[in-house]
MMTF fields as JSON, N, C-alpha, C and O atoms, coordinates in Angstrom:
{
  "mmtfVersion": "1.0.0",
  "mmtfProducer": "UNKNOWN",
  "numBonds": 487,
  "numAtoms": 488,
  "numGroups": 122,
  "numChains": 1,
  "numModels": 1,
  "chainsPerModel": [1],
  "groupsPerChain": [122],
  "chainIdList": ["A"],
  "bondAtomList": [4, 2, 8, 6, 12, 10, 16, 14, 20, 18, 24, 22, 28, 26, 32, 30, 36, 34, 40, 38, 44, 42, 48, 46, 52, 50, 56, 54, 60, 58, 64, 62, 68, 66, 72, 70, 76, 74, 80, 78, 84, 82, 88, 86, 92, 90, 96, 94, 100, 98, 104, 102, 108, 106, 112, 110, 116, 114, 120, 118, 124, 122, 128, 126, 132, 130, 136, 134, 140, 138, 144, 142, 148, 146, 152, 150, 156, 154, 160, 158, 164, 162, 168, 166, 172, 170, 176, 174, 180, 178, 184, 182, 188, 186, 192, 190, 196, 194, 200, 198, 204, 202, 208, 206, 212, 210, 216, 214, 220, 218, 224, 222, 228, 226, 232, 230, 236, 234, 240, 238, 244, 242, 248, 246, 252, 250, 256, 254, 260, 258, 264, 262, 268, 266, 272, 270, 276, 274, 280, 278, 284, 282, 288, 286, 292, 290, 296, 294, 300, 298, 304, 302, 308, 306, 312, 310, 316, 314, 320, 318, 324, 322, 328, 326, 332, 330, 336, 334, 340, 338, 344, 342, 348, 346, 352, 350, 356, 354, 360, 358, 364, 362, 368, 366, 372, 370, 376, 374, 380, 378, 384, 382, 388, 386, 392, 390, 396, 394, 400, 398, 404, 402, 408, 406, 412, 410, 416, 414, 420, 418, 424, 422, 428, 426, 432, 430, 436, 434, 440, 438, 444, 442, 448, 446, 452, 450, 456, 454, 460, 458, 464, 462, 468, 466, 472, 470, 476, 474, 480, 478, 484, 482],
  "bondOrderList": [1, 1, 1, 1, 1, 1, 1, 1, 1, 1, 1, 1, 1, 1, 1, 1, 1, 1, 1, 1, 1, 1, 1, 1, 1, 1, 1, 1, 1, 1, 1, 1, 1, 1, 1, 1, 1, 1, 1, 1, 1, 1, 1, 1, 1, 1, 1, 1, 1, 1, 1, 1, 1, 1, 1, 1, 1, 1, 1, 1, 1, 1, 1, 1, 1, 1, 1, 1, 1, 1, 1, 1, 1, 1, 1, 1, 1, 1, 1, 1, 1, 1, 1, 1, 1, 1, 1, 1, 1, 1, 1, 1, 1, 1, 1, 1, 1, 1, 1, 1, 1, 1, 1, 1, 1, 1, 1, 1, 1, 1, 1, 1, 1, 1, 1, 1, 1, 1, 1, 1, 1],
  "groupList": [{"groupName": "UNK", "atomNameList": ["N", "CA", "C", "O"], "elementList": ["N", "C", "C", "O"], "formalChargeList": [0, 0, 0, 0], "bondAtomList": [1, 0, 2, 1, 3, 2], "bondOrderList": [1, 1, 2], "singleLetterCode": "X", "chemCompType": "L-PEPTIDE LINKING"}],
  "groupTypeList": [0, 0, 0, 0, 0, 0, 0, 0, 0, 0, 0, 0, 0, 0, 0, 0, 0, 0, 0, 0, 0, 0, 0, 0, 0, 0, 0, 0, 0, 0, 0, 0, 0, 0, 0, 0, 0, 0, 0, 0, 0, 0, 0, 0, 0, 0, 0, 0, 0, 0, 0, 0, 0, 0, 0, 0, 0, 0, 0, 0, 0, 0, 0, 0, 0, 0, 0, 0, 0, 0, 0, 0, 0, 0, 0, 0, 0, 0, 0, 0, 0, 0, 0, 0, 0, 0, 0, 0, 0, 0, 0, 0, 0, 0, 0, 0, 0, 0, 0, 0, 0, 0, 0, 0, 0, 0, 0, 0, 0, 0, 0, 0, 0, 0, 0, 0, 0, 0, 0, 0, 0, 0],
  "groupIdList": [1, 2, 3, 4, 5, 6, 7, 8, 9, 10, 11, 12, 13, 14, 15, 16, 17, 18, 19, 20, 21, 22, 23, 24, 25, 26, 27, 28, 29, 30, 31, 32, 33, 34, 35, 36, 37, 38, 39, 40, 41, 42, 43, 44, 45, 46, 47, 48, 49, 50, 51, 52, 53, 54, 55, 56, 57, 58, 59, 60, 61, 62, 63, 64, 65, 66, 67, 68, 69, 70, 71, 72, 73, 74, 75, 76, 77, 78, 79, 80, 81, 82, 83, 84, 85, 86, 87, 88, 89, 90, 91, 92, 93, 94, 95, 96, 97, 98, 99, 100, 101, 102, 103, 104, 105, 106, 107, 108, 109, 110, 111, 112, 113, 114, 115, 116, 117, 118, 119, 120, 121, 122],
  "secStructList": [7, 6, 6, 1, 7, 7, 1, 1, 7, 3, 3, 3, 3, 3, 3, 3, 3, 3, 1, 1, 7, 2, 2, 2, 2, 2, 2, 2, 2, 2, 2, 2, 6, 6, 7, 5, 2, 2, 2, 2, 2, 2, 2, 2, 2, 2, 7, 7, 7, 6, 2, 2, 2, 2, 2, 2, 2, 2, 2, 2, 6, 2, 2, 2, 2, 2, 2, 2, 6, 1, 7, 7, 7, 6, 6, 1, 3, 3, 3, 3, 3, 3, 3, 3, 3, 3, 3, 3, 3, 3, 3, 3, 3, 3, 7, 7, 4, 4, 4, 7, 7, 3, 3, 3, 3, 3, 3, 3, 3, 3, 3, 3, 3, 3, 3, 3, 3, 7, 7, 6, 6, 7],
  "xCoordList": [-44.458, -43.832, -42.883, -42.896, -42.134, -40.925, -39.863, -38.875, -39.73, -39.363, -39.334, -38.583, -40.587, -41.885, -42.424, -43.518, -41.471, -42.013, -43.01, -42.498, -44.179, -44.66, -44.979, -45.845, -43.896, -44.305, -43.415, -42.765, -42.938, -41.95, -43.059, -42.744, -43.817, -44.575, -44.634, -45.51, -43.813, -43.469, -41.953, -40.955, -41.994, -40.789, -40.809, -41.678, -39.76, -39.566, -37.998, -36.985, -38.089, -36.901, -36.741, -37.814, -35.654, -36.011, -34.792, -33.749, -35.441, -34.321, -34.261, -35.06, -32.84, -32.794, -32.666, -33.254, -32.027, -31.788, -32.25, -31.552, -33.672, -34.443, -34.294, -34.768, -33.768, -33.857, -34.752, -34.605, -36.067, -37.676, -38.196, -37.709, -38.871, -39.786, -40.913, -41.751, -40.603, -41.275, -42.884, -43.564, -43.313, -45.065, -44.981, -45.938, -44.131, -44.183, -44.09, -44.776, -42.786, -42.712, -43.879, -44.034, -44.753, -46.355, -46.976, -47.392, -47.035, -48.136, -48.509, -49.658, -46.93, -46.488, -46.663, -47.377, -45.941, -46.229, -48.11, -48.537, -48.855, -50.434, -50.722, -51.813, -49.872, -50.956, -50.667, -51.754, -49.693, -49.852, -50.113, -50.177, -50.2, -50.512, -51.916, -53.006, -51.74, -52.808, -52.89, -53.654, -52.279, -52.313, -51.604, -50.51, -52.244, -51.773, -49.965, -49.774, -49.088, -47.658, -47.568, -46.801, -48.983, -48.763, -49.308, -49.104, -50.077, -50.973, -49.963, -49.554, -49.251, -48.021, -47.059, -46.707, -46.635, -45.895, -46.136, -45.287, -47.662, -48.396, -48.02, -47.212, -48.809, -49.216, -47.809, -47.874, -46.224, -45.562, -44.496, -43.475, -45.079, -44.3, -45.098, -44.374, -46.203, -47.163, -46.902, -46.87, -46.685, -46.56, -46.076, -44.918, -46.562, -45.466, -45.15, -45.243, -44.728, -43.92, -42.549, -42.346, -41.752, -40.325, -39.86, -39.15, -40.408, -39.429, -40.229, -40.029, -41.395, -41.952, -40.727, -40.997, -39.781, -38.976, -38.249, -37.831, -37.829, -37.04, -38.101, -37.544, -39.318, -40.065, -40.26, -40.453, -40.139, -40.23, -39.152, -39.25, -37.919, -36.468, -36.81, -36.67, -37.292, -37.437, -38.692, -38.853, -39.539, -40.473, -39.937, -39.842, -39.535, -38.501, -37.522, -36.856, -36.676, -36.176, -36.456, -35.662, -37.928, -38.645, -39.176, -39.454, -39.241, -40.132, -39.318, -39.607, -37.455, -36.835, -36.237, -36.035, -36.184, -36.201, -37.343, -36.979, -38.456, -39.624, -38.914, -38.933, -38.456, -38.52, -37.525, -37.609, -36.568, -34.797, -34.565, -33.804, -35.121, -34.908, -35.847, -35.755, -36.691, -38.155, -39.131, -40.356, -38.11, -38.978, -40.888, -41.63, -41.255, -42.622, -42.47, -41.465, -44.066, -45.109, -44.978, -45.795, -43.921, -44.357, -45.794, -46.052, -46.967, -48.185, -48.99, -50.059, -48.952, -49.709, -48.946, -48.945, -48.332, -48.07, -48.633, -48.679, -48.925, -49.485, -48.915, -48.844, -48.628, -48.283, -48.967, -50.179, -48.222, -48.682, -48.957, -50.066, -47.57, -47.297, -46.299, -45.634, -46.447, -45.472, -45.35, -46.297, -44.296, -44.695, -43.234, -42.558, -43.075, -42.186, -41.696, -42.468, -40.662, -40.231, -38.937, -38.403, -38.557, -38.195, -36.23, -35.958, -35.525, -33.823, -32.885, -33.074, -32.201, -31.301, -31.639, -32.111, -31.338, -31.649, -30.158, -29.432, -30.025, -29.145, -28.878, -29.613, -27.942, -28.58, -27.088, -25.905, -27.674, -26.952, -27.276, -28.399, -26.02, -26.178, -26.384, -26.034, -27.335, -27.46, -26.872, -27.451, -26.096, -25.662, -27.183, -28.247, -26.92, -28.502, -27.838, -26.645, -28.785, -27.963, -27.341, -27.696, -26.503, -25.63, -24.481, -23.807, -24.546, -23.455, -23.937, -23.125, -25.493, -25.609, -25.824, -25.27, -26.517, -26.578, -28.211, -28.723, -28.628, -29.583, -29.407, -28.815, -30.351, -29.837, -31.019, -32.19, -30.823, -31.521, -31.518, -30.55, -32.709, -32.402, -33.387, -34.39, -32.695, -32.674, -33.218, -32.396, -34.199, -35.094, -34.787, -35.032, -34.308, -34.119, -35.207, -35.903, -35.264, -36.56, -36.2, -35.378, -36.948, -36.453, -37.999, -39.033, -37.65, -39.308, -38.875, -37.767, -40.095, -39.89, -41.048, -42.18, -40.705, -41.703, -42.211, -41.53, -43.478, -43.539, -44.324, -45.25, -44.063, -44.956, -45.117, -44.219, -46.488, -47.13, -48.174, -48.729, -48.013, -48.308, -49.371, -49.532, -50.724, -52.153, -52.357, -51.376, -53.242, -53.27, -54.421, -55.359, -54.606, -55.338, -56.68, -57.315, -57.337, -59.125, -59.422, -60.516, -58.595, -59.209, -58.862, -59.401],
  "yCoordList": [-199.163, -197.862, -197.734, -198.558, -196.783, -196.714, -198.013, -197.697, -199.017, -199.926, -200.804, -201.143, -200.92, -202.097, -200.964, -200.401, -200.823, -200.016, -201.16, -201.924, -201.008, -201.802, -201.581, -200.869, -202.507, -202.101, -201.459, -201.947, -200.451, -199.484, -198.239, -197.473, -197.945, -197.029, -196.173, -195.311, -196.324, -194.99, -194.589, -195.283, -193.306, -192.811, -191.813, -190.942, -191.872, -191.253, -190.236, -190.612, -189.253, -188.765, -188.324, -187.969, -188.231, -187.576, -186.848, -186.867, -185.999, -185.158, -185.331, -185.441, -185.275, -185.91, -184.684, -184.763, -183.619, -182.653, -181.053, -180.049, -181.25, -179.686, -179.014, -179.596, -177.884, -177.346, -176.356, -175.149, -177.438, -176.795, -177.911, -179.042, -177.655, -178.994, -179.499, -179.018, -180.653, -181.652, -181.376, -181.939, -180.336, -179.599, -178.634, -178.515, -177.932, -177.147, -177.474, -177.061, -178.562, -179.282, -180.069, -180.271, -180.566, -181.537, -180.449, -180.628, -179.31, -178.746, -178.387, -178.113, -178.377, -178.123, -179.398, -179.673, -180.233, -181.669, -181.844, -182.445, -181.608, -182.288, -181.241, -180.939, -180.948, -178.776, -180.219, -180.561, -180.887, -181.366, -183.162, -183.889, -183.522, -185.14, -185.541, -185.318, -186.184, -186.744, -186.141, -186.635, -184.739, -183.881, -184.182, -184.744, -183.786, -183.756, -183.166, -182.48, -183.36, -182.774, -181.198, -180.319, -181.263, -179.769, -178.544, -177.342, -179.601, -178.59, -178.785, -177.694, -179.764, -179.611, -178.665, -178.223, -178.431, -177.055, -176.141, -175.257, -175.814, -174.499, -174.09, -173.2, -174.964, -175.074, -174.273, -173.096, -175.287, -175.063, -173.47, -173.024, -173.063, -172.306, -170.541, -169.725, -170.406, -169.705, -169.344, -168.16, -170.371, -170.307, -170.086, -170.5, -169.297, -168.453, -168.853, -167.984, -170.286, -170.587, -171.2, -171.654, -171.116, -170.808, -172.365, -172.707, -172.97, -174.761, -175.383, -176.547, -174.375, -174.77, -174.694, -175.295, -174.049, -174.024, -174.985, -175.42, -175.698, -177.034, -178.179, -179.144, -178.383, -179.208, -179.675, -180.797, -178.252, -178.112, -178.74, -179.335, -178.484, -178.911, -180.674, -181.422, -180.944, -182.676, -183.224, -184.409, -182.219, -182.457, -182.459, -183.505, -181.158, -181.907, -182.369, -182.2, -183.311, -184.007, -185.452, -186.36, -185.616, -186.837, -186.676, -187.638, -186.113, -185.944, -186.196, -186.975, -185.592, -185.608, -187.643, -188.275, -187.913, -189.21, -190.358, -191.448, -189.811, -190.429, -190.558, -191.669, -189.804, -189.502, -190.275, -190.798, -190.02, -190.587, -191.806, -192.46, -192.385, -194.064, -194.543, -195.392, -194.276, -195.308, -194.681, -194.714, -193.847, -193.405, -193.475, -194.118, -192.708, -192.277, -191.342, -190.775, -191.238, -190.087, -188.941, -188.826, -188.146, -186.677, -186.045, -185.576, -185.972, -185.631, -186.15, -185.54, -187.416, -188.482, -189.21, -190.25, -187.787, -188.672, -187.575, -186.348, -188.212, -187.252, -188.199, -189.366, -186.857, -187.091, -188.454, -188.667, -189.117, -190.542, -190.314, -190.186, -190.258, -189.907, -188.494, -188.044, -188.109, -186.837, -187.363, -187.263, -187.758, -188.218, -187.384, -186.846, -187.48, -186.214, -187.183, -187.777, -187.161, -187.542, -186.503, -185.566, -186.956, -186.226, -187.049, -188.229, -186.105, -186.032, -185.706, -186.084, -185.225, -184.798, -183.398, -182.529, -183.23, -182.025, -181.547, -182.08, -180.529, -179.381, -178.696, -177.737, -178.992, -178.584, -177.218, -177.357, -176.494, -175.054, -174.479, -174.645, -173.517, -172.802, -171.65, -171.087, -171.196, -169.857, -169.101, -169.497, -168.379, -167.577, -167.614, -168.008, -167.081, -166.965, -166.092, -165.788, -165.734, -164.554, -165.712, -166.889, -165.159, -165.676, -166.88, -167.689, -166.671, -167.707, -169.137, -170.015, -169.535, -170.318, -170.555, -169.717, -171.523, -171.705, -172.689, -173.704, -171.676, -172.942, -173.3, -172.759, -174.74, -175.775, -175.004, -174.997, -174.61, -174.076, -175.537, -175.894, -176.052, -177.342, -176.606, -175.904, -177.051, -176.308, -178.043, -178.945, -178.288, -179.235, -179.544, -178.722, -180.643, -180.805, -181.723, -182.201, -181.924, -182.94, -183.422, -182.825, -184.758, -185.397, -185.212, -184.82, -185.776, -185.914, -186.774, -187.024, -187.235, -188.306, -188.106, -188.048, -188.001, -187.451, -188.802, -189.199, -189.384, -190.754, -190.124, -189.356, -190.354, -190.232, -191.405, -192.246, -191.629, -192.516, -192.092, -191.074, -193.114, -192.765, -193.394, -194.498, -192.132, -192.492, -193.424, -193.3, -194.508, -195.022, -194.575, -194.14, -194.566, -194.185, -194.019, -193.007, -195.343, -195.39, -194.311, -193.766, -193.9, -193.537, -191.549, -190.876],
  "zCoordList": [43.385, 43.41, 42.228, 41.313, 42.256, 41.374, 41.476, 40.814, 41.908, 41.565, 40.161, 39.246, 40.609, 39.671, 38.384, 38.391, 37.43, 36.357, 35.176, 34.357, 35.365, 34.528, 32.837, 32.328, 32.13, 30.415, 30.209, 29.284, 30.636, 30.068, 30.055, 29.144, 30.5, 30.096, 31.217, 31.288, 32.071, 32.576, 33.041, 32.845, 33.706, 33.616, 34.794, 34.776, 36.014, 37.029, 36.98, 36.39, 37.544, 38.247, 39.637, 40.125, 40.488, 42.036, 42.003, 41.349, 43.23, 43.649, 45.458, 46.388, 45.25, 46.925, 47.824, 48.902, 47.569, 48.949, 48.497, 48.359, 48.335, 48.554, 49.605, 50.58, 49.863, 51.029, 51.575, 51.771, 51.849, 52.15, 53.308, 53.3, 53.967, 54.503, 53.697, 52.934, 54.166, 53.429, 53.126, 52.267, 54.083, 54.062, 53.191, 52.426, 53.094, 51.997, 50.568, 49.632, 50.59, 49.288, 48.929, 47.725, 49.76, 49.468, 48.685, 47.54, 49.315, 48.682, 47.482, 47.138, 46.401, 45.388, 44.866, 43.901, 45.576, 44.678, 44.886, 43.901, 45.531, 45.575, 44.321, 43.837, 44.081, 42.955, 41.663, 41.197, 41.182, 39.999, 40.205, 39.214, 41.142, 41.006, 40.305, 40.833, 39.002, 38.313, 37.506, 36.677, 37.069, 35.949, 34.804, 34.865, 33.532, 32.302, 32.512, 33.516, 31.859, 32.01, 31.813, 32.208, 30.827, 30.003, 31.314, 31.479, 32.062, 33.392, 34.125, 34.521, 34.569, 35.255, 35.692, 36.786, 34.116, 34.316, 34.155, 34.276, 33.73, 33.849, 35.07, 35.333, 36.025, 37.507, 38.152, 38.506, 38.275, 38.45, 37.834, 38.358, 36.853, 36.284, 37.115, 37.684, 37.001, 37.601, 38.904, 39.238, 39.774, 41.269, 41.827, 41.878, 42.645, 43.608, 45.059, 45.925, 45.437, 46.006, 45.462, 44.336, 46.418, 45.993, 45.474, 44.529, 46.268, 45.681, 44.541, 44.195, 43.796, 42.924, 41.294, 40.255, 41.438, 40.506, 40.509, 39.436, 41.962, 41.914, 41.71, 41.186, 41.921, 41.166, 39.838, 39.37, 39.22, 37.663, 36.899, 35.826, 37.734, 37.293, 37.161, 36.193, 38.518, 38.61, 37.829, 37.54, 37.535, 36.416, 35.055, 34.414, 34.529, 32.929, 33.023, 32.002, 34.32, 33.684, 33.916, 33.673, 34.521, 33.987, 32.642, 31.926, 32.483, 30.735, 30.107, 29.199, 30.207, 29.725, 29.286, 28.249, 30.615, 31.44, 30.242, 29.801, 30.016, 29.43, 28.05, 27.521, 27.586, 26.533, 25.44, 24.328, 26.428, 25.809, 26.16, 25.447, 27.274, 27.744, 27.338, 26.452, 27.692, 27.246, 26.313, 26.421, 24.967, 23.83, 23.977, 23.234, 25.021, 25.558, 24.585, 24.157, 24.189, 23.508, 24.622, 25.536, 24.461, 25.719, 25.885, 26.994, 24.681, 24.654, 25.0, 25.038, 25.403, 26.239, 27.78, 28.439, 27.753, 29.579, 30.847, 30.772, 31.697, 32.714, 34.379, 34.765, 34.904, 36.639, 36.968, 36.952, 37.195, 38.23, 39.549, 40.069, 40.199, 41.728, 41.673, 40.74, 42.759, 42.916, 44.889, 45.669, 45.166, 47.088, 47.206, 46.33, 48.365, 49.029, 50.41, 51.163, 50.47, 51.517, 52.316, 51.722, 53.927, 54.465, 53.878, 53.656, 53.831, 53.804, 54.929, 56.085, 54.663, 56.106, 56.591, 55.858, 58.005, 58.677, 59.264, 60.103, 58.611, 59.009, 60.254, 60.49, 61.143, 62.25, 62.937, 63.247, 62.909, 63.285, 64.518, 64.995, 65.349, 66.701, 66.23, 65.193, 67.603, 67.083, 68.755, 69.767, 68.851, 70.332, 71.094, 70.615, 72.408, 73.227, 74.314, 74.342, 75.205, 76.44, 77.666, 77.722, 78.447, 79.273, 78.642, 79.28, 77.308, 76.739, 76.733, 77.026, 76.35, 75.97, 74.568, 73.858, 73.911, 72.814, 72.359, 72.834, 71.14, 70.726, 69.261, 68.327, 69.432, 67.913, 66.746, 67.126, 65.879, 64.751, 63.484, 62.813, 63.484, 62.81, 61.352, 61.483, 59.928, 58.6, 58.056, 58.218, 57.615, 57.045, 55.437, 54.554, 55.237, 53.448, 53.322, 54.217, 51.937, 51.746, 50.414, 49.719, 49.95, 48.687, 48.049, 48.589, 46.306, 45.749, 44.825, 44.351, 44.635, 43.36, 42.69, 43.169, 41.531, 40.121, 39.112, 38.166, 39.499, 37.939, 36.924, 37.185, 36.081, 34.489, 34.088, 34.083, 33.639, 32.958, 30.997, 30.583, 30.54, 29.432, 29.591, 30.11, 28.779, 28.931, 27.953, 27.219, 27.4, 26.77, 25.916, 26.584, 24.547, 23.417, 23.801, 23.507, 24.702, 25.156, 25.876, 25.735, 26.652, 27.54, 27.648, 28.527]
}
């Protein structure tokens, strides 16, 4: 995973507290996993769901990430992984009749973005 960076030849960023569920945020992250960077943010820039703009953010600033630490070729890197995991849940009352109350629970979610640099063969 993002641990075990092998070579230097790639380059991750995450973002920890999206405030989307984690199904919604997949779907955005599955639109660019395995893609060129440049289809990346086509993909992302185009799309009209809403946490696709906070993707994009955690997308250039892995590129950004690629670029400045581990002097990567930006024209030869493409989406590795894009995985999505669940964060903290928000949890709010909402009034109800006879003076009770219910829990309104508000879903955050994290992502983690890798870039890898393609190599010349292939």
């Amino acid at each position: 995973m993002v641990d075990k960076l092998d070579n230097k030849k790639q380059a991750f960023a995450k973002a920890k507290s999206i405030r989307t569920s984690g199904q919604k945020l997949n779907l955005v992250a599955k639109s660019i996993r395995g893609c060129n960077i440049k289809v990346a943010i086509d993909q992302l820039t185009f799309s009209k769901k809403r946490v696709a703009k906070e993707v994009l953010k955690v997308l250039n600033s892995a590129i950004a990430n690629a670029e400045n630490n581990f002097g990567l070729d930006i024209d030869k890197l493409m989406v590795q992984e894009a995985y999505v995991g669940k964060s903290i849940m928000m949890k709010r009352m909402r009034p109800r009749a006879r003076g009770r109350a219910a829990r309104i629970l508000k879903p955050f979610s994290k992502i983690t973005i890798l870039l890898k640099e393609i190599e010349e063969g292939k």
